[in-house]
N, C-alpha and C positions, 0 to 999 in steps of 0.2 A: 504493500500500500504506500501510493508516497500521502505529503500532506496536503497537496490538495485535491487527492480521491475524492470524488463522490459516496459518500457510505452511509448509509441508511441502518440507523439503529432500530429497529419493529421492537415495540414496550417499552421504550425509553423514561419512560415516569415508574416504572416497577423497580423493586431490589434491584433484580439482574441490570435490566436494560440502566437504568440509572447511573449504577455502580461502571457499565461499560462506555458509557458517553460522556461520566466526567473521565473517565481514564484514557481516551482518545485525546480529550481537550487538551489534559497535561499536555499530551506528549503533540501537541502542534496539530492537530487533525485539527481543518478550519472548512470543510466542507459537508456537514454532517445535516443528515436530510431524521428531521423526525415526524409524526403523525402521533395524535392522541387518537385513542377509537372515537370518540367523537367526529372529528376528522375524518378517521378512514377504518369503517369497521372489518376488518382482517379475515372474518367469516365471509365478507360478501366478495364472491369469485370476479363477479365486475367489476368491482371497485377497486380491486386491488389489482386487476389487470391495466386498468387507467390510468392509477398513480402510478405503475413501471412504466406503462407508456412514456409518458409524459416526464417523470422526472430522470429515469435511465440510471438508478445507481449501480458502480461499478463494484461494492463490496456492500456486502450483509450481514448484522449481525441479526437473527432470528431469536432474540429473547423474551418476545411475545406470548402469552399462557396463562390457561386459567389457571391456579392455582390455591391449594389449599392444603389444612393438616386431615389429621384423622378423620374427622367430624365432616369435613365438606367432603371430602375426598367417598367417603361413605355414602352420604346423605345425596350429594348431587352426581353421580355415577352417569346419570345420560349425558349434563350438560358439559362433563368433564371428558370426555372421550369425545363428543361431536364436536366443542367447540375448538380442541385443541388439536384434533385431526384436521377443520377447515382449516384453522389456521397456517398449520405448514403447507398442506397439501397446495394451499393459494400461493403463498410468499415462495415455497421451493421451485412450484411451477414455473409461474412469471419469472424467479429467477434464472432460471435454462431459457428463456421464450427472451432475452430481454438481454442477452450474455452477459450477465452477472460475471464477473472476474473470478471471486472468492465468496464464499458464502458460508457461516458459521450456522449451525443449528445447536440449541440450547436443551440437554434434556433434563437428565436427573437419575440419580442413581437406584433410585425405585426401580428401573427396569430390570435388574438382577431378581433372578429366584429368590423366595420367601427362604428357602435352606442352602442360599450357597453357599461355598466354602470361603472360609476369611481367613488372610481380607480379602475384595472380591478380585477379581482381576477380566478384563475386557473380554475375553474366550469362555467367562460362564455365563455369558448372554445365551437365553432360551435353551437352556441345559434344563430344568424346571418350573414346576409352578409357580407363578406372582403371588403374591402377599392379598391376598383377598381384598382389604379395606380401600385398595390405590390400585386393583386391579385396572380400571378403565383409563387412567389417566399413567401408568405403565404401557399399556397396551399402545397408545396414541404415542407414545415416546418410542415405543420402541418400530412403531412403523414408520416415525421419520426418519429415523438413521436408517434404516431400509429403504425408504424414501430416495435421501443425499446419496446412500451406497451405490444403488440399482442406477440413478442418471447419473453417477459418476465412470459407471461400467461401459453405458450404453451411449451417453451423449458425451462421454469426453468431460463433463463438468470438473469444477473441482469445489465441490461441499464437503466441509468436515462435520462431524459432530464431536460435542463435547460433553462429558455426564458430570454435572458436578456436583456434589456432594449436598447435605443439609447447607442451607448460606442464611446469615443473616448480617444486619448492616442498616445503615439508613435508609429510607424509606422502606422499612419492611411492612408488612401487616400483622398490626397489633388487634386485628378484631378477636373477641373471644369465642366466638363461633368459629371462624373461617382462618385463623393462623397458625402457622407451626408453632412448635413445642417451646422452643426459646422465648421468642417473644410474646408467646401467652403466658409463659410464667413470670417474663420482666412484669408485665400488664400486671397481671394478676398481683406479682407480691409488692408493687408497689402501689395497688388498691389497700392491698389486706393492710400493709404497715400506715397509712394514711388514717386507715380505720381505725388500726388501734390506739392509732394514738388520738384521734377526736378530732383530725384535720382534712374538715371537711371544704376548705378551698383547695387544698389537692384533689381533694375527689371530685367536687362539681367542675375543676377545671377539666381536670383527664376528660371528665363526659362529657363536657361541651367540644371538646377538641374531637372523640371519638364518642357519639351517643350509641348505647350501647342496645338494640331492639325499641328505638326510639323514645328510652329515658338517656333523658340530658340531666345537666349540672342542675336545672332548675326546675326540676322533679321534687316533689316531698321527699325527703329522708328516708321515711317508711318504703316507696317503688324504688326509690336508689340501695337502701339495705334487700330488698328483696331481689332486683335484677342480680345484684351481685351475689348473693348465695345461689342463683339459678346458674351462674356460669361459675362457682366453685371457690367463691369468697364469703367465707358465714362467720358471722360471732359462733365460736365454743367453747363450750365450760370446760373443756377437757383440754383447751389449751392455754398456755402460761401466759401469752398476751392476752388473750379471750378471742384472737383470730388465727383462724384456721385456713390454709390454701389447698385443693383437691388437686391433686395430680391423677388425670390415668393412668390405669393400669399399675401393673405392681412396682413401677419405680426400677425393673432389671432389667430393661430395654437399652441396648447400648448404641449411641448414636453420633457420627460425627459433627463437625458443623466445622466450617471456613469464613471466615471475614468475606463478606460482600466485595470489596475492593481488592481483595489477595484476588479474588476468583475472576477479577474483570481485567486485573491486570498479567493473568495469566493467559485468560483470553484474547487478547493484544497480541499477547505474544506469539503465541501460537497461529495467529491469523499471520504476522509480521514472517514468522518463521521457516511455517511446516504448511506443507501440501498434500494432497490427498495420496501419491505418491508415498511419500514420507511415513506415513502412518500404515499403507499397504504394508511396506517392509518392515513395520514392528508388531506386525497386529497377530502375532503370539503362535504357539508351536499347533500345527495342525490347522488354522485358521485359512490360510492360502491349498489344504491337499489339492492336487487332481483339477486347479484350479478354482477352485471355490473361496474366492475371497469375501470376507468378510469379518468382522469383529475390528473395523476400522474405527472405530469412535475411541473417544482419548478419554478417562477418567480424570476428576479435580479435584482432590480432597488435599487434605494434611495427613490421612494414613494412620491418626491417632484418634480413638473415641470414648466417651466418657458415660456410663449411665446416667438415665434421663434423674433419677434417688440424687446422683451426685450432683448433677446438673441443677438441682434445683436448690442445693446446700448452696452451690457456689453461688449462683442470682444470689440469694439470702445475704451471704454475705459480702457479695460487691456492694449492694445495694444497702447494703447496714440495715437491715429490714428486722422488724421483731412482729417474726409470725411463724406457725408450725402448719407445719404438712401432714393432709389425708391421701392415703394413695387406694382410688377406686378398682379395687381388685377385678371389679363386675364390669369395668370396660376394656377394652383390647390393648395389647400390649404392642401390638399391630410387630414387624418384624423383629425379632430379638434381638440380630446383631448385622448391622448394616457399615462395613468395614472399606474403605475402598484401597485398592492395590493403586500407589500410585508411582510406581515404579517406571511404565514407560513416559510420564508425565517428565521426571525426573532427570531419564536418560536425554530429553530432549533440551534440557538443560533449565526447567523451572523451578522452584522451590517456595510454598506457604513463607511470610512472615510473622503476621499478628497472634500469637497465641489467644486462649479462648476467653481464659481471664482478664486479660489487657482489652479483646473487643466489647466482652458485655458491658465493661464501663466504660468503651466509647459509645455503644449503641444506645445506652441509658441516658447518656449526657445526648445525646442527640433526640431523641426522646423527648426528656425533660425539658429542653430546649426549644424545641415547636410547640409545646404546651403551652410554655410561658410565650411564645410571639404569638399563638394565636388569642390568647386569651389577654396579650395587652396592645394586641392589634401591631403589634412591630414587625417586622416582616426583613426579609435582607437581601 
């Protein structure tokens, strides 16, 4: 890519997309094309055949997706497989129809078997069963790399894909329905410590900033204590502060997580660096027999992971929080151990920096941070 490429970042206000368009900017990219769905809804085949018409970018980053934790992932099973199939299926197309230079596709390491072996490594793709809960939105990921692999065979293109690992970072999603595990428990215990301590303009701020099933900060007290034990924040007499935070599942799920900006700037890289070429020749023993290429997609993790139990000791105490944990044995523990091999990541010469500790108390202060601007209107 040089710096005045045409490059269209697709989700550029999400984690991903976010974390990957300020990390272009660093590094001199001054030609970067974005759409909000508003603008250009990603699902609709015409539309998105229009805006490549018309705008012609020469690189793609594909970090566009519906996305969610357990609960949505669960709960919205049709809308998570159809809308995140249109969406590559439109942006991968147009990009061969439209000679996209280089094209990134964004998936997620969910697409590994519910029992692979760990950590996982790119050649146990569809070795077994998916994890039932993320089954649809697995399935949709893993037919994009199918997707990039198959026009890369057949039209010459050159799509990579990339799996990266759990991410969180600034702008993630803190809703308590529809977020991952991290940043519902940042959410959560710093409701629960606000609670206990009786500081209820932290909490009506948080909900004005984020209403939560449409109680805001200016809700009675009564529907604001109530919303929040429905999503797993209660007064209990069984605990020391008198508030309790609900974790799913039994707390032994082990899971990794990478800094949002490790992961965008490793993304760069690899679009800067490596070709689909490139990744042919690493894509693992057995992957190329008899010609049958495949297992081209690149894992993103840090290769180290932590129980969700531990995971929530440590929010605890970044966050200097005085509140105790219930762990919901009666909900799903959804995959036990979700590991990734990131060994050909490595060999290609990238390496993680933020450790997990140093990011939740950046993510927190970021956090904290938009709270307080949008609740005194400052803005930056």
């Amino acid at each position: 890519m040089q710096k005045q490429s045409r490059i269209y970042i697709a989700g550029h206000r999400g984690l991903v997309g976010s974390a990957i368009l300020a990390a272009l900017k660093s590094r001199g990219y001054n030609n970067l094309i974005t759409r909000t769905h508003r603008e250009l809804d990603l699902t609709n085949q015409d539309a998105v055949a229009a805006f490549f018409s018309s705008e012609k970018p020469e690189y793609v980053f594909l970090a566009a997706a519906k996305v969610g934790g357990i609960i949505a992932n669960n709960s919205y099973r049709g809308e998570f497989i159809y809308d995140n199939l249109m969406i590559q299926n439109n942006v991968v197309h147009q990009s061969y129809l439209n000679d996209v230079k280089k094209l990134m596709f964004l998936g997620s390491t969910c697409i590994y078997p519910k029992n692979a072996p760990q950590p996982m490594k790119e050649e146990y793709l569809l070795t077994d069963v998916l994890e039932y809960t993320n089954e649809p939105y697995a399935i949709a990921k893993i037919a994009g790399i199918k997707l990039c692999e198959s026009y890369n065979l057949q039209y010459g293109t050159n799509f990579i894909s990339v799996m990266p690992t759990n991410l969180y970072g600034p702008n993630d999603n803190f809703d308590l329905e529809k977020s991952h595990v991290l940043p519902a428990l940042i959410r959560k215990i710093h409701l629960g410590d606000a609670l206990a301590k009786d500081n209820w303009d932290v909490i009506r701020n948080d909900l004005n900033t984020r209403p939560v099933n449409g109680i805001t900060g200016e809700s009675p007290r009564d529907q604001i204590v109530q919303i929040l034990a429905q999503h797993g924040v209660y007064r209990s007499t069984e605990s020391e502060s008198g508030i309790a935070v609900e974790v799913w599942g039994t707390g032994k799920a082990m899971r990794e997580f990478l800094w949002s900006e490790d992961m965008a700037d490793a993304c760069v890289y690899i679009m800067e660096n490596c070709d689909f070429g490139d990744l042919v020749s690493t894509a693992g023993t057995g992957s190329t027999r008899q010609n049958q290429i495949r297992n081209t997609h690149l894992n993103i993790g840090t290769g180290q992971d932590i129980s969700v139990k531990d995971l929530a000791f440590l929010v605890r105490e970044v966050l200097n929080a005085n509140v105790e944990f219930s762990f919901d044995t009666e909900k799903p523990d959804g995959t036990l151990k979700k590991l990734t091999d990131v060994s050909k990541l490595q060999s290609l010469g990238w390496k993680y920096k933020v450790e997990l500790q140093e990011g939740i108390g950046r993510v927190y202060n970021w956090y904290s941070q938009e709270i307080k601007e949008k609740s005194t209107g400052i803005s930056c």
